[in-house]
C-alpha positions, 0 to 999 in steps of 0.5 A: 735071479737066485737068491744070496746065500750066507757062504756066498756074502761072507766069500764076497766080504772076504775078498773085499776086505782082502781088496781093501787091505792091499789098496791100504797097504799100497798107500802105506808103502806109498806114503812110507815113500814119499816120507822118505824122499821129502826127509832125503830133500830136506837133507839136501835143502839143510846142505846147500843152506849151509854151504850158502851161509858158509860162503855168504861168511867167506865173501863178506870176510873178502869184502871186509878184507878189500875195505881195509886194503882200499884203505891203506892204499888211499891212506899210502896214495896220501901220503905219497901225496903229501911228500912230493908237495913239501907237506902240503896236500893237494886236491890234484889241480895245479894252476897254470903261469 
């Protein structure tokens, strides 16, 4: 086996350096990447949340909005009740003669 000479070490660091600061740039560009995407998902995730609580607002507006038309259509039925029986309120059970 011959023995290394000095020319020949630093040809070898230099290619390894140049190796090891392509795998690093690689990673760098890899985690430039993935930054990127995650900042884009969490763009969409903060849309669809708000599009959620947007429509969660909406629907208890609607659920709000049928309670009081429930009750006036039960407030209206009572009072329908009340004329047709001379003012006195029933609880829809006649006797029979």
């Amino acid at each position: 086996m011959a023995p290394k000479t000095i020319e020949k070490d630093n040809k070898v660091d230099t290619e390894n350096s140049g190796n090891i600061l392509d795998a690093v740039n690689d990673d760098l560009d890899e985690i430039d990447f993935v930054n990127s995407s995650l900042d884009d998902l969490n763009s969409a995730l903060d849309a669809i949340e708000q599009r959620a609580d947007d429509m969660r607002s909406q629907l208890m507006q609607l659920l709000q909005s049928n309670r009081e038309i429930l009750k006036e259509l039960r407030e209206h039925k009572d009072e329908l009740n009340s004329t047709s029986n001379g003012g006195s309120s029933s609880s829809g059970s006649q006797s029979s003669k």
